[in-house]
Each structure stands twice: as C-alpha cells, then as structure tokens.
C-alpha positions as CSV (number, residue, x, y, z in Angstrom):
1,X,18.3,-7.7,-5.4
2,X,16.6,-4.6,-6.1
3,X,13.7,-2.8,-4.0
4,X,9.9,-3.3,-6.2
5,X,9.3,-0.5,-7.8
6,X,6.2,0.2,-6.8
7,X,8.0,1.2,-2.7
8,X,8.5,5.0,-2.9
9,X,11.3,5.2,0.2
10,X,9.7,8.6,1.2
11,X,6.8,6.4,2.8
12,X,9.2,3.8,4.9
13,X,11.7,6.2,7.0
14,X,10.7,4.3,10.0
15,X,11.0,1.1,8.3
16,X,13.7,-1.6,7.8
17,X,14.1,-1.3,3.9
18,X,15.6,-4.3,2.5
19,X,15.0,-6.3,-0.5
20,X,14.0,-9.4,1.8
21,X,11.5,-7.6,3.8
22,X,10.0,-6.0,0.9
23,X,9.5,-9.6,-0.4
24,X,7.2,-10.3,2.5
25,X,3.3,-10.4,2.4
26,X,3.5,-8.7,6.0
27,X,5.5,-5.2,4.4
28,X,3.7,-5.5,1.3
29,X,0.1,-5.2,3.5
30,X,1.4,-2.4,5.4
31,X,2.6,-1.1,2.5
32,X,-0.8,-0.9,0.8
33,X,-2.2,0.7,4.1
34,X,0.4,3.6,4.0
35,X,0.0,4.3,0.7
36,X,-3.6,4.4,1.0
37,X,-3.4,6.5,4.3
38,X,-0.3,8.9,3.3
39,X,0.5,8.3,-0.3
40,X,0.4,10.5,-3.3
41,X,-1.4,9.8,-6.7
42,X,1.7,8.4,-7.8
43,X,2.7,6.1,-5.5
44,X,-1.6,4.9,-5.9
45,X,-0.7,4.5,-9.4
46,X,2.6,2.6,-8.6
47,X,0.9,0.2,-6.2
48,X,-1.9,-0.7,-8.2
49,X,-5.5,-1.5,-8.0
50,X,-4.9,-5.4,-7.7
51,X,-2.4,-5.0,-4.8
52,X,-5.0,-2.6,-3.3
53,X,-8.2,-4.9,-3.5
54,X,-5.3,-8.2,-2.4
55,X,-5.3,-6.4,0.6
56,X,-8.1,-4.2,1.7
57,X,-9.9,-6.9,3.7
58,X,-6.6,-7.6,5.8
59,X,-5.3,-4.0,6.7
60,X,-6.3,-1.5,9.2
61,X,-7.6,2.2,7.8
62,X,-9.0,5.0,9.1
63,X,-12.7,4.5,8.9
64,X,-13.3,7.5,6.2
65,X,-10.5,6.3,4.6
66,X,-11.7,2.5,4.3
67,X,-15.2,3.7,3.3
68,X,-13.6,6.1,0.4
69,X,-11.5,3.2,-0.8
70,X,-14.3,0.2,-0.2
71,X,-16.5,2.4,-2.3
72,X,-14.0,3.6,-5.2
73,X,-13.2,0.0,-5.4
74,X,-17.1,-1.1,-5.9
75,X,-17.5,1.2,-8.6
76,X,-14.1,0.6,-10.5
C-alpha cells in the first residue's frame, strides 16, 4: 500500500511513516498542522484546501499562523 500523495517525507523525519499510520485521522491532522506551520507552496497545494478547512478547528497553530490561515480561508 502506497504512502497518499499528498505526504512530502521531508516534513515527517521524526515520524513513524507507514501506510497504516498515514491512514489515520490522528497523522492526517497533524499532518495538516505541519504543513501549515513548516510546509512549502507545494506541499499547501498537495494537501488541499478541503483537508485544510477538515481540520483547522481540531489542530493546534501558532496564533499568527491560525489567524493568517482562519482569515485566507474566510475569504477563499
């Protein structure tokens, strides 16, 4: 079984990368949080702006980082 395609495996070196934990709501919410906190505009584009909003309310952020992203995501 093959990692999504959306993962970019630069962003989980300190992660467990398996295909059965990337199946799980739990990485893919942490997931969304690094990308939003570390990621490039291609791994953004990767994830996707319904994975993003999915999880937004759940995730912990950085509070100019949550505002930035609460915002974009009002507007879009």
């Amino acid at each position: 079984m093959p990692l999504p395609d959306y993962i970019d495996p630069r962003l989980v070196w300190d992660y467990p990368l398996t295909p059965e934990v990337c199946a799980t709501e739990a990485f893919e919410r942490w997931y969304v949080a690094r990308v939003l906190a570390r990621g490039t505009l291609q791994d953004l584009k990767h994830l996707g702006l319904v994975r993003i909003r999915r999880h937004l309310p759940a995730i912990t952020l950085p509070k100019d980082t949550r505002a930035f992203w609460e915002w974009y995501l009002a507007s879009s």
